[in-house]
C-alpha positions as CSV (number, residue, x, y, z in Angstrom):
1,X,141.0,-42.2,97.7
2,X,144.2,-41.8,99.2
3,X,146.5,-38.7,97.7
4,X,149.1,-37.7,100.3
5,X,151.4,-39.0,98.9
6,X,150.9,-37.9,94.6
7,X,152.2,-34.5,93.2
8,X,150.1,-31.6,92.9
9,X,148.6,-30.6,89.7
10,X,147.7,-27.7,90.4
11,X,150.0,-24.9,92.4
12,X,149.1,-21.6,93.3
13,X,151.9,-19.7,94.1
14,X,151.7,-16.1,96.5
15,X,148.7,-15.0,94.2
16,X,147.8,-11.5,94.5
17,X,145.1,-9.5,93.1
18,X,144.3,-6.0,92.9
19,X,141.0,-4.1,92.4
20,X,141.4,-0.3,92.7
21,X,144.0,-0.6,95.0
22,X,142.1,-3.0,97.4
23,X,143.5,-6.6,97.4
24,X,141.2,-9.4,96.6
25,X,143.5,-12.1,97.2
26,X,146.7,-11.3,98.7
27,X,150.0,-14.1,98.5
28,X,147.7,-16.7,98.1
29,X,149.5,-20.2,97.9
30,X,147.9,-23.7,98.0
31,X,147.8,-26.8,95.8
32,X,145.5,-29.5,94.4
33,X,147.3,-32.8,94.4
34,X,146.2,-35.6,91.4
35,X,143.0,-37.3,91.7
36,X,141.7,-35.2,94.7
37,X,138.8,-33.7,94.9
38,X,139.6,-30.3,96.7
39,X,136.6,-27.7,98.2
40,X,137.4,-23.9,98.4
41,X,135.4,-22.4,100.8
42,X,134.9,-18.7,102.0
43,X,132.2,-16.0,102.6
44,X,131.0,-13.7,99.7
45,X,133.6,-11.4,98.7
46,X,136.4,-13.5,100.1
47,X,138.2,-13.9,96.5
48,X,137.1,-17.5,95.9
49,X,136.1,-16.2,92.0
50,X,139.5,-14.2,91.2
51,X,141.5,-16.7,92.4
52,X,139.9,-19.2,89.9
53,X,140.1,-17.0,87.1
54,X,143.4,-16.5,87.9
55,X,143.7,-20.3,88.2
56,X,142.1,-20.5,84.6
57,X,143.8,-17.2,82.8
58,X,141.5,-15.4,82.7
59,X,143.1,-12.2,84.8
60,X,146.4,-11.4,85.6
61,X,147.8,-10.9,88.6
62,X,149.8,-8.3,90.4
63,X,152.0,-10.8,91.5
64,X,152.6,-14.4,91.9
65,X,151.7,-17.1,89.7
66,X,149.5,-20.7,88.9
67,X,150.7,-23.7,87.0
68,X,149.2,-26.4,85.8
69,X,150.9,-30.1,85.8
70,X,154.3,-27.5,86.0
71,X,153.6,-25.4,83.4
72,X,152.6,-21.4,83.9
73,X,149.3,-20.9,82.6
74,X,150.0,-17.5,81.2
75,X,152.6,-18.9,79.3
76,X,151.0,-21.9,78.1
77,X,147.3,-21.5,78.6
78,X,146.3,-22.6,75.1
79,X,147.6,-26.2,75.5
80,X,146.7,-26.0,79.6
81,X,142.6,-25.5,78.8
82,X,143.1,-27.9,76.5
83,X,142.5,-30.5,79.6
84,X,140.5,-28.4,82.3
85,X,137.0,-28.5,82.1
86,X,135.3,-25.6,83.9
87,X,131.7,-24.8,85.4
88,X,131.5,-20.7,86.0
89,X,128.7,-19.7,88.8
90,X,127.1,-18.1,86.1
91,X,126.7,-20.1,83.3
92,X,126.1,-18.8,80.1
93,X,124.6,-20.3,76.6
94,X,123.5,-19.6,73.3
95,X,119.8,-19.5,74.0
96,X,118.5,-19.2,70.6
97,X,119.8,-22.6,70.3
98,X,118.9,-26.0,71.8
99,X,120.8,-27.7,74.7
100,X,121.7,-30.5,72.5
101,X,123.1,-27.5,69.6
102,X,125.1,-26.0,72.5
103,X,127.1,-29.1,73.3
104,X,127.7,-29.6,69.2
105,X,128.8,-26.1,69.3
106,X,131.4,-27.1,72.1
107,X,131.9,-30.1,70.8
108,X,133.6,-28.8,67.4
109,X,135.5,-25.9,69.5
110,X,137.4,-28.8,71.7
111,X,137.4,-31.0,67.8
112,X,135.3,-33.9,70.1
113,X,132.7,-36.0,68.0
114,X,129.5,-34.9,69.1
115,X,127.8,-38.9,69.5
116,X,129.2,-37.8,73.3
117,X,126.9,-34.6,73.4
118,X,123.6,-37.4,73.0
119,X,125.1,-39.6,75.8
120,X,125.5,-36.4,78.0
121,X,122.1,-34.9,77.6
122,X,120.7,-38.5,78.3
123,X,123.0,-39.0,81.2
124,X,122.1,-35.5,82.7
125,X,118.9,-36.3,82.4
126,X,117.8,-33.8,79.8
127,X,116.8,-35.8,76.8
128,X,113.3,-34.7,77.3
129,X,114.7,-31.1,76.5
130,X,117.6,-31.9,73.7
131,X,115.1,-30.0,71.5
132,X,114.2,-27.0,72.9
133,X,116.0,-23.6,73.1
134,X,118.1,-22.8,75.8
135,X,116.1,-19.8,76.4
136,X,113.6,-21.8,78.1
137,X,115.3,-23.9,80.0
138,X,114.9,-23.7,83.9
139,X,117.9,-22.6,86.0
140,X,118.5,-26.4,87.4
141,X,118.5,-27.5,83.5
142,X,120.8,-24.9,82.8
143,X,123.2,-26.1,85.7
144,X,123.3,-29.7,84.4
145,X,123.8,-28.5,80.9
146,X,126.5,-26.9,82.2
147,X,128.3,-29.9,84.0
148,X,128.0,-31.5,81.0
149,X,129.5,-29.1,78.8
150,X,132.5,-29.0,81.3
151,X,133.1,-32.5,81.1
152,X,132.5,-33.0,77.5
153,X,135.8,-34.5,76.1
154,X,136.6,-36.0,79.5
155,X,139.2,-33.8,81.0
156,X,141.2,-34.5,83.6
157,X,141.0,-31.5,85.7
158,X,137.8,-30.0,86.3
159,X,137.2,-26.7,87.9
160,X,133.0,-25.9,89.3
161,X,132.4,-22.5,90.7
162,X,129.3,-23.4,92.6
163,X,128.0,-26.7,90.9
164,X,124.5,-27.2,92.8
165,X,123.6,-23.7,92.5
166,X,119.5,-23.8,91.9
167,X,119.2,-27.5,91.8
168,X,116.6,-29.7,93.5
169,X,117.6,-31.9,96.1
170,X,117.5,-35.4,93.3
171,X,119.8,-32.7,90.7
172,X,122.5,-32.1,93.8
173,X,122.4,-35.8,94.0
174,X,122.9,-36.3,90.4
175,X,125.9,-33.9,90.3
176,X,127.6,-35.4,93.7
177,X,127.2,-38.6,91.8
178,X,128.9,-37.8,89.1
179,X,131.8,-36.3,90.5
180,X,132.6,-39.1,92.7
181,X,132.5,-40.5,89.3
182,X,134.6,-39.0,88.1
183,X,137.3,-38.6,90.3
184,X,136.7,-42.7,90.9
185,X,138.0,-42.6,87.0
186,X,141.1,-40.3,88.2
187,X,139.4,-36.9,87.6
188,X,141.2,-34.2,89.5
189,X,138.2,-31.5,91.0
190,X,138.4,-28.5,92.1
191,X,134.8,-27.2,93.8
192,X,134.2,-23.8,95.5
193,X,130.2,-23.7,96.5
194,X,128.5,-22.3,99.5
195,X,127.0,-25.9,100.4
196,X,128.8,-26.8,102.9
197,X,127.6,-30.1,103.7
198,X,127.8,-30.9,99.4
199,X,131.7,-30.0,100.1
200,X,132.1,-32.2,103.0
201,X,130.5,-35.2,101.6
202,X,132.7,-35.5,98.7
203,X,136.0,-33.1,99.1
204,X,139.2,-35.5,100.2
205,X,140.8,-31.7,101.7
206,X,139.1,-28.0,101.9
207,X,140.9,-24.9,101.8
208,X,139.2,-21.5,103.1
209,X,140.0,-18.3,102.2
210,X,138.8,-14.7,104.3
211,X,139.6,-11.8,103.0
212,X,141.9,-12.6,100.5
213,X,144.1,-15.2,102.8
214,X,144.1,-18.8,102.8
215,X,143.2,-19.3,106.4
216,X,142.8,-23.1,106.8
217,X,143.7,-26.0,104.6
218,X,143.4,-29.7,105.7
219,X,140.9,-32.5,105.7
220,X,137.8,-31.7,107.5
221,X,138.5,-34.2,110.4
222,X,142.3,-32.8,110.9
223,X,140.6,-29.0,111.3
224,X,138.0,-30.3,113.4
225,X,140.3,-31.8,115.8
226,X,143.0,-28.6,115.6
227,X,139.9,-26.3,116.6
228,X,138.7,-28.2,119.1
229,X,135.6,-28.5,117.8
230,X,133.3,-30.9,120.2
231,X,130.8,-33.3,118.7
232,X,126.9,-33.1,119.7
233,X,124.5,-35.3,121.3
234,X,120.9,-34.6,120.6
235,X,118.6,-35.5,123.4
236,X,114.3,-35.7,122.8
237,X,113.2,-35.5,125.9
238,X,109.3,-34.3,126.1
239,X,109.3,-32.7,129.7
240,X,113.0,-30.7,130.0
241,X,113.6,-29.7,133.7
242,X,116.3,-27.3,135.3
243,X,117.1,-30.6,137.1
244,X,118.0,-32.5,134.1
245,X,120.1,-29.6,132.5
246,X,121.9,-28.9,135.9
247,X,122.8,-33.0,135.7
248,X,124.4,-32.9,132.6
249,X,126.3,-29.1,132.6
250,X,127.9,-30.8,136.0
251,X,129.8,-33.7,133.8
252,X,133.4,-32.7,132.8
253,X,133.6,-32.8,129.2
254,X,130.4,-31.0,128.3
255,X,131.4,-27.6,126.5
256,X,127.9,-26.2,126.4
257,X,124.6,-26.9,126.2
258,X,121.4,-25.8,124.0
259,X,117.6,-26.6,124.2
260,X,115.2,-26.5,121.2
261,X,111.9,-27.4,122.2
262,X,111.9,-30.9,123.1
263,X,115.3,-31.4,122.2
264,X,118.5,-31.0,124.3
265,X,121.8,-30.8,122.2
266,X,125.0,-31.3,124.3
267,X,128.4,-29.9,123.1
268,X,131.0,-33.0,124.5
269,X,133.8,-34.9,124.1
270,X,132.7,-38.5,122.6
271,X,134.2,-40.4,126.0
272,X,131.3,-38.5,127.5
273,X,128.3,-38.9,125.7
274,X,127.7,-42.4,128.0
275,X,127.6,-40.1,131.5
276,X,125.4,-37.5,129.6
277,X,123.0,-40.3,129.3
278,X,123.0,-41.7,132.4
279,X,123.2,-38.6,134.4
280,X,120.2,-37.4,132.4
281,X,118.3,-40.7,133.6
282,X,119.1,-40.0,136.6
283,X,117.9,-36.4,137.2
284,X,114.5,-38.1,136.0
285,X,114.6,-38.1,131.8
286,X,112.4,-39.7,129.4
287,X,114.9,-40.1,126.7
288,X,112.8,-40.8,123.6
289,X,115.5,-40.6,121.0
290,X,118.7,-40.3,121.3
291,X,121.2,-39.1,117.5
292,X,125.0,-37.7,118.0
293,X,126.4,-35.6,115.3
294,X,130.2,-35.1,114.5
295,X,131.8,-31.6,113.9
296,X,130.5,-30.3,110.5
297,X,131.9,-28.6,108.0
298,X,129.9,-25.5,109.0
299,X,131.2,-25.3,112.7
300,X,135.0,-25.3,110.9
301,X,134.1,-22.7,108.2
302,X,132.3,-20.3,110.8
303,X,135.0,-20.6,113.6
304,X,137.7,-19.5,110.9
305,X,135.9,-16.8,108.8
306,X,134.0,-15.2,111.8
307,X,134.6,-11.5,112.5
């Protein structure tokens, strides 16, 4: 979906945060535009959680400010959360209680009628559990309880500190699902998770922070191409020789290359990739399969948050 060209929704303005006189975000500024689905990236102590609970109220900050659709969320934060749904990395619930009593208890704080809380348990595939406490719920039930008590009511801004956390490989599919969903139905999202490759296969722009500081914020083929970043071709070649490695580090256009067992991957530019191949058939290769991988979102997040 294109956005480039809608207003932003959400505006961070030169946030910053103390703790004990250390900064954990420091003039932080960025914004979400409507209907995009935005990925905030950085390393463990970066200040990915204070800025989104200074994005939701829940801190103040030493300076700087967030709105929401223009208004300042200190100042109007009752009728603001009125439309954000949001996911915290660690999601708590009343475990004495059953998932399906959880979402009626949310249900009658947002004053939403609670037939949606039996579609959501079915649709997060839970209605197995609807009955039983919360208490014994497994982490990856508790996750997709917790999506769908942040999107109980249907609000059009969602914020998920770290979505996938503890899920199974068919649960992270379930939840990528349904935020394309979602943002197919004009859902603005806002995602900070340390899966990178969830991130790049459904954020429209990623912002990273280090240290505090916005570093980087762009689509992931825009930041690939600003860094540089080469492409791979992965080579299975069962017998690797100095002869067919000396063939291919010769071609101009080949950055580096690295070999893993039977397997020769070759850092180049794509208008290369042809002479890599034939050079290596040359220098006597038995090319047995042959994949090329584009720049990932990992390569981009470690070149900017390294050191």
């Amino acid at each position: 979906m294109n956005t480039s060209d809608r207003p932003p929704i959400i505006n961070v303005n030169n946030l910053t945060k103390y703790y004990d006189r250390l900064p954990a975000v420091s003039n932080l500024s960025f914004n979400v535009k409507t209907g995009e689905i935005f990925g905030f990236l950085g390393p463990n102590g970066a200040g990915k959680t204070t800025t989104i609970k200074a994005m939701l109220g829940l801190i103040y900050s030493n300076n700087g400010n967030v709105q929401i659709n223009g208004q300042d969320i200190h100042r109007y934060g009752k009728q603001i959360k009125k439309y954000i749904g949001y996911m915290p990395e660690r999601i708590a619930f009343y475990e004495n209680l059953t998932g399906l009593q959880n979402l009626y208890f949310y249900a009658e704080l947002k004053n939403i009628n609670k037939n949606e809380c039996h579609h959501l348990i079915n649709e997060f595939g839970l209605s197995e559990h609807a009955h039983k406490k919360v208490g014994k719920y497994s982490k990856g039930m508790v996750q997709r309880l917790g999506m769908a008590r942040a999107i109980l009511g249907n609000p059009p801004i969602l914020i998920l500190d770290e979505p996938s956390a503890g899920l199974d490989p068919r649960g992270v599919k379930l939840i990528r699902e349904k935020i394309k969903q979602l943002n197919q139905n004009g859902v603005t999202i806002f995602i900070s998770s340390h899966i990178l490759s969830e991130i790049q296969a459904v954020c429209s722009q990623v912002g990273i922070i280090n240290k505090g500081t916005l570093v980087a914020k762009d689509t992931v083929t825009s930041l690939s191409k600003n860094l540089q970043i080469k492409p791979k071709i992965k080579l299975e070649i069962p017998n690797i020789t100095d002869k067919i490695k000396k063939a291919i580090e010769n071609i101009e256009g080949v950055d580096k290359i690295e070999i893993t067992g039977q397997t020769l991957e070759i850092y180049c530019l794509p208008e290369t990739r042809a002479n890599v191949v034939i050079n290596a058939n040359k220098a006597g290769a038995k090319i047995i399969n042959l994949q090329t991988e584009e720049a990932s979102l990992e390569d981009i997040f470690m070149k900017f948050t390294e050191g």
